[in-house]
Structures are given as structure tokens and as C-alpha cells.
MMTF fields as JSON, N, C-alpha, C and O atoms, coordinates in Angstrom:
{
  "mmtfVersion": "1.0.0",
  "mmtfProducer": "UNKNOWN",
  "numBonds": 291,
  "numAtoms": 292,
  "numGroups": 73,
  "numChains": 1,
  "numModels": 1,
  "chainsPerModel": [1],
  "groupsPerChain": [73],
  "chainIdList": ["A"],
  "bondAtomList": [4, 2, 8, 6, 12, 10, 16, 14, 20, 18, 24, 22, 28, 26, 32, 30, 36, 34, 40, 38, 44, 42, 48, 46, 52, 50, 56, 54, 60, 58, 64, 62, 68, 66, 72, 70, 76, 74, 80, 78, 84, 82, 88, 86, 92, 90, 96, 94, 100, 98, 104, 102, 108, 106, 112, 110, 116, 114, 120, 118, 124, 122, 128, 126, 132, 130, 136, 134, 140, 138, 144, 142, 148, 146, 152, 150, 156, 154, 160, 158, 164, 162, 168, 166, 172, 170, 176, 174, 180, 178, 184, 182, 188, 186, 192, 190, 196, 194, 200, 198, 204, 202, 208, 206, 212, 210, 216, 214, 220, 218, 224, 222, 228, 226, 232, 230, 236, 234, 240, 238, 244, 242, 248, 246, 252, 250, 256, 254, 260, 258, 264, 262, 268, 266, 272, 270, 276, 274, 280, 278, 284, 282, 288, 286],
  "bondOrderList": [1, 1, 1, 1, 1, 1, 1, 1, 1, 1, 1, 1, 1, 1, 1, 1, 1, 1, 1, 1, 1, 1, 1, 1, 1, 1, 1, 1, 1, 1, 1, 1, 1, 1, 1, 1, 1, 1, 1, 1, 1, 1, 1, 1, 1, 1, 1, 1, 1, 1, 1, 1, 1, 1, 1, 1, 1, 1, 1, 1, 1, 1, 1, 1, 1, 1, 1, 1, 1, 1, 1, 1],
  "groupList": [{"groupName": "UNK", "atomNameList": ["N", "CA", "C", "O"], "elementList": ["N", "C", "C", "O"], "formalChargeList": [0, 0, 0, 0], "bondAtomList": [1, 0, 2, 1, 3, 2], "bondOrderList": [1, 1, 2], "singleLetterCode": "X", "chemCompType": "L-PEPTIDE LINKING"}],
  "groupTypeList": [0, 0, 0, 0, 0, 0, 0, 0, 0, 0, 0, 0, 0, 0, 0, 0, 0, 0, 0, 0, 0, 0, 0, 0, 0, 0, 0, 0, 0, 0, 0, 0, 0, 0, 0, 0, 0, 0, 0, 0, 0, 0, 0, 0, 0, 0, 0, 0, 0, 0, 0, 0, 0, 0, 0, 0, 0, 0, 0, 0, 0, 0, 0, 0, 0, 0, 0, 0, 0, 0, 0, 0, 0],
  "groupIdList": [1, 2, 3, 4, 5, 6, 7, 8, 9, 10, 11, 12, 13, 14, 15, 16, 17, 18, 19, 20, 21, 22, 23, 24, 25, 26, 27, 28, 29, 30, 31, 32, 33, 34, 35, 36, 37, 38, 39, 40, 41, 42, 43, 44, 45, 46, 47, 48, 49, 50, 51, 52, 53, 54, 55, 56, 57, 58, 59, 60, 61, 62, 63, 64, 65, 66, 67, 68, 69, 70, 71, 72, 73],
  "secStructList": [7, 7, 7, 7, 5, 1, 1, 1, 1, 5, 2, 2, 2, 2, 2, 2, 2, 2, 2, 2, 2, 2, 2, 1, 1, 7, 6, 6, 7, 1, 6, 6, 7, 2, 2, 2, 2, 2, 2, 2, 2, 2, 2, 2, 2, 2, 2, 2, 6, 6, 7, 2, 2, 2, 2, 2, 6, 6, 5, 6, 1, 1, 1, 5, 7, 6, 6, 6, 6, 1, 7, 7, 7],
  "xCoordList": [0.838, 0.0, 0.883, 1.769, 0.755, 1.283, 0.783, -0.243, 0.922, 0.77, 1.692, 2.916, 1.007, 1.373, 1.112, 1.973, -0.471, -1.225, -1.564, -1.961, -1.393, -2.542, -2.885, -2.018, -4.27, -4.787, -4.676, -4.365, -4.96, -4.827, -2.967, -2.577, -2.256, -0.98, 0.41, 0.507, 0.976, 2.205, 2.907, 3.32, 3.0, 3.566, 5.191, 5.462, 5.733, 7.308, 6.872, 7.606, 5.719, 6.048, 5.632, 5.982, 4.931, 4.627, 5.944, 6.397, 6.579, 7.898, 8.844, 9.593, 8.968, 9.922, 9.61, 10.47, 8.235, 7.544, 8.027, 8.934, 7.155, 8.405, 9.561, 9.821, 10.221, 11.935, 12.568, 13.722, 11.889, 11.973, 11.605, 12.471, 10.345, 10.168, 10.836, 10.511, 11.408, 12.113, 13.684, 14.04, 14.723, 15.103, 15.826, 16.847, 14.565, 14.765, 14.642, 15.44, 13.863, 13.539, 14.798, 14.864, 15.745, 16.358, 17.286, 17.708, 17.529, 18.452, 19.834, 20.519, 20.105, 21.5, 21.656, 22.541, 20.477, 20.435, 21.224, 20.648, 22.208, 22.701, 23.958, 24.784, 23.803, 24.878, 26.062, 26.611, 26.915, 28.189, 27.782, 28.665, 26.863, 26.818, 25.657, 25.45, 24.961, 24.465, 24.183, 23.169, 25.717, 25.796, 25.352, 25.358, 25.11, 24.556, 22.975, 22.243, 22.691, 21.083, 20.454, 19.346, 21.269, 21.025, 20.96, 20.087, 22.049, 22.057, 20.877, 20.528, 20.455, 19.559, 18.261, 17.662, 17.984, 16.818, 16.875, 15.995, 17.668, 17.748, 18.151, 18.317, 18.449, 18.388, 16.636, 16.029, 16.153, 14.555, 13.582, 12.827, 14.156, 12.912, 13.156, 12.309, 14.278, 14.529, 14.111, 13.914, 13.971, 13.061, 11.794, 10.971, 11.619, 10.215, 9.546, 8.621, 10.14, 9.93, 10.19, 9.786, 10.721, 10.803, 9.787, 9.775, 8.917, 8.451, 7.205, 7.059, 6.296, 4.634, 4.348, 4.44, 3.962, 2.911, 3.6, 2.968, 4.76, 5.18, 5.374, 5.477, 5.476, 5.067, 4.228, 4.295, 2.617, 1.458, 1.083, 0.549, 1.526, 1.449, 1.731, 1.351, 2.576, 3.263, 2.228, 2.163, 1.515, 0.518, -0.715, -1.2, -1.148, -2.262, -1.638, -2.333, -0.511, 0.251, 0.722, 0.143, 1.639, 1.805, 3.159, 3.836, 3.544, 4.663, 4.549, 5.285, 3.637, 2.705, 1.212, 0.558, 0.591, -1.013, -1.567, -1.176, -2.476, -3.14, -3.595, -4.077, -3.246, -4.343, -2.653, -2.622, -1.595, -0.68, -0.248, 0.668, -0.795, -0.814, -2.358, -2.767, -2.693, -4.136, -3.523, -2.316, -4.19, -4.13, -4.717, -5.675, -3.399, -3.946, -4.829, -4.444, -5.868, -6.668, -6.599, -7.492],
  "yCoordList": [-1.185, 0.0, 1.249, 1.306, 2.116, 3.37, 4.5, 4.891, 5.04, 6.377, 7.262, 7.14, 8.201, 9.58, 10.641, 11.38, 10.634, 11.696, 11.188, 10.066, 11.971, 12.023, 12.923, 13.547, 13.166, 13.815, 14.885, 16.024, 14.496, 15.933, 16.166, 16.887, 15.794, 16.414, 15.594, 14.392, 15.943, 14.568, 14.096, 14.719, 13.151, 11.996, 13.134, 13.543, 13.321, 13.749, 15.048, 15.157, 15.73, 16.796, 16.417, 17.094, 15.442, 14.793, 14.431, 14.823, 13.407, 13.077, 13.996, 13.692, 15.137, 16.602, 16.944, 17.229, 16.973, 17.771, 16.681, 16.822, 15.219, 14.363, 14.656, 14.938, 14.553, 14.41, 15.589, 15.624, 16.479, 18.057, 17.796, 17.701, 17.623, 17.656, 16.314, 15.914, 15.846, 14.939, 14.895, 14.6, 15.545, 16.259, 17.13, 17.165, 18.006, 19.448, 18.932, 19.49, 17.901, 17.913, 16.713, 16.361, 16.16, 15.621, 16.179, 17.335, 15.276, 15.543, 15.905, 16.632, 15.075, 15.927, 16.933, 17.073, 17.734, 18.897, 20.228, 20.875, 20.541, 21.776, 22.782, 22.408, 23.734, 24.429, 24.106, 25.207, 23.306, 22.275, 21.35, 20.521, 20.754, 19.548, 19.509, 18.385, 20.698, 21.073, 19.843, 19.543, 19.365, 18.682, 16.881, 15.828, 17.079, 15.819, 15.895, 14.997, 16.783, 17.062, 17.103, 16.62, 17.802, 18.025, 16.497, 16.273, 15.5, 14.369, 13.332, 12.215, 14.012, 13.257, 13.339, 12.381, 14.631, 15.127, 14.271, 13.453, 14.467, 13.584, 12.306, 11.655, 11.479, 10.219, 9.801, 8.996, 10.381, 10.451, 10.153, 9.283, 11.453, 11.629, 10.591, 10.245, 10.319, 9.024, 7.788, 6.873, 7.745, 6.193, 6.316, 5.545, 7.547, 7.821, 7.372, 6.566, 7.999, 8.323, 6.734, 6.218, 6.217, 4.859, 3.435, 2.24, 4.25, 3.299, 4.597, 5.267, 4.6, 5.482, 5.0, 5.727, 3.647, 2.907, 3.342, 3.367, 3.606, 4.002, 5.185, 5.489, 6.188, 7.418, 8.102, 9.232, 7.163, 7.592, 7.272, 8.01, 6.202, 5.591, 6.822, 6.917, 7.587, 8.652, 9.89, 10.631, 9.849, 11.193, 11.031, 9.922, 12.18, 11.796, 11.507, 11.086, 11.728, 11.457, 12.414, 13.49, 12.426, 13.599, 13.908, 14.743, 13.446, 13.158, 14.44, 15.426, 14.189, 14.957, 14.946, 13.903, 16.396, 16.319, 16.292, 17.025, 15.289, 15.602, 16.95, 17.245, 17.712, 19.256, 20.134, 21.154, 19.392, 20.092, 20.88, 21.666, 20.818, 21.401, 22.577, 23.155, 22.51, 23.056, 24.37, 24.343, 25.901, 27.227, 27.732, 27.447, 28.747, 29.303, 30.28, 31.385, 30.222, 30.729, 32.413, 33.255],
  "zCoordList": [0.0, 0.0, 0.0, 0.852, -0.748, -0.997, -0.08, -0.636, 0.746, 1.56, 0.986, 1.007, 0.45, 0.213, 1.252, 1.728, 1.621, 2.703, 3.979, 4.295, 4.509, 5.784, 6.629, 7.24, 6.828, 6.734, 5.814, 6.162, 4.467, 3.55, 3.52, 2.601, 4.135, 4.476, 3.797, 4.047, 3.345, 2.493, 3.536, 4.514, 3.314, 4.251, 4.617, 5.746, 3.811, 3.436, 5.032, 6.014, 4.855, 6.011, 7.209, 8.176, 7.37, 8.503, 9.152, 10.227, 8.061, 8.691, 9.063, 9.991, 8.486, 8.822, 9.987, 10.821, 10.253, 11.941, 12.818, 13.637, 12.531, 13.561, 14.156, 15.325, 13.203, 13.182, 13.587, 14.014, 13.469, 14.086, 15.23, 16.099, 15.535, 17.133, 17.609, 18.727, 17.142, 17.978, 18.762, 19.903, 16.984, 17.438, 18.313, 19.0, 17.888, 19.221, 20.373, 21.126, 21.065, 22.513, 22.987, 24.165, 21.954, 22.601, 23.724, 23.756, 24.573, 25.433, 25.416, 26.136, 24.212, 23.791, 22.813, 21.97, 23.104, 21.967, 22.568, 23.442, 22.224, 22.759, 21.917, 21.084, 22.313, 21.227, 21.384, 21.341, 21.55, 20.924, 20.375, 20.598, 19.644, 19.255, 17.763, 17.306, 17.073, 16.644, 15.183, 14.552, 15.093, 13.727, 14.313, 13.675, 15.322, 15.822, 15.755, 15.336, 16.107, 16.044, 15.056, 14.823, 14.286, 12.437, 11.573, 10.735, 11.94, 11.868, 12.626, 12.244, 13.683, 14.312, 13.362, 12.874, 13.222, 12.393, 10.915, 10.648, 10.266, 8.595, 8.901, 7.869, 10.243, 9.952, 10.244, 9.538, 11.175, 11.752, 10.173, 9.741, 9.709, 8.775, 7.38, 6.557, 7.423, 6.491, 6.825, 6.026, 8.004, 8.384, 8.31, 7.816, 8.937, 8.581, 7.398, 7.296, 6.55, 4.644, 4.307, 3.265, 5.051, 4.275, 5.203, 4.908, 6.529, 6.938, 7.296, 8.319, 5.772, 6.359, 7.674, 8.663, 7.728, 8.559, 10.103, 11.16, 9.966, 11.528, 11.838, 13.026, 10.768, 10.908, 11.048, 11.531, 10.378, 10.645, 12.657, 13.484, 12.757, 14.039, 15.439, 16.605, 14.543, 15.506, 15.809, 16.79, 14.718, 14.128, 15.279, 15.502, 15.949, 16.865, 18.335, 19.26, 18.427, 19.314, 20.367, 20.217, 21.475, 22.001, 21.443, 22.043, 20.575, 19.683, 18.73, 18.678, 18.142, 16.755, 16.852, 16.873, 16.922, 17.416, 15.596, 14.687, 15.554, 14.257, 13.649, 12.556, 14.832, 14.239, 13.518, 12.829, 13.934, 13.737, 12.747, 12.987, 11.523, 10.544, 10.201, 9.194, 11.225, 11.102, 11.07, 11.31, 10.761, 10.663, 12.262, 12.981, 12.329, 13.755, 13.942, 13.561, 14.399, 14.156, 15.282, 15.188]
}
């Protein structure tokens, strides 16, 4: 099965917001180590991108809120 969307949203930015908020809240996120985080982020979103079904899994989560792409109102 092919996943492109969800909710309306491409899989590809779902996985970016992941991997972003993931990330950022790590623990070893800090200004000496920047190219680790950066690395953390593009290895994230490459598993992501290569496994939908566990990225969607994440979506709805306190991980990633489904509305997350919603407009602020």
C-alpha cells in the first residue's frame, strides 16, 4: 500500500515535523553539538519516509497532534 497523505498532508512533512520535534527535545540537543542534532533530524525523517505505517502511528500522538498542521486561528 502506498501512503502519500494524511490527513490531507504529504507523508514527506509529517515526517519533517516528527523528526523536528524529535530532534529538538532531545536531550542531547545543545549548542556544541548542533551537527549531531542536524544528523539526528535527517536520519529520523529518512526512516520515517521509508516506513509510512510508523510514521502515521506517531501522528495523533503527544509526539505529533493531528491538528498540527491546522491554521492558527
Amino acid at each position: 500500500m502506498d501512503i502519500n497523505e494524511y490527513y490531507g498532508i504529504p507523508l514527506e512533512s509529517w515526517a519533517a515535523a516528527i523528526a523536528l520535534r524529535i530532534s529538538d527535545e532531545w536531550e542531547g540537543n545543545g549548542f556544541d553539538n548542533k551537527e549531531d542534532v542536524e544528523l539526528l533530524r535527517n536520519c529520523l525523517e529518512r526512516a520515517l519516509l521509508n516506513s509510512p505505517q510508523i510514521c502515521i502511528e506517531l501522528i495523533g500522538t503527544t509526539i505529533i497532534e493531528e491538528t498540527y498542521f491546522d491554521p492558527l486561528n
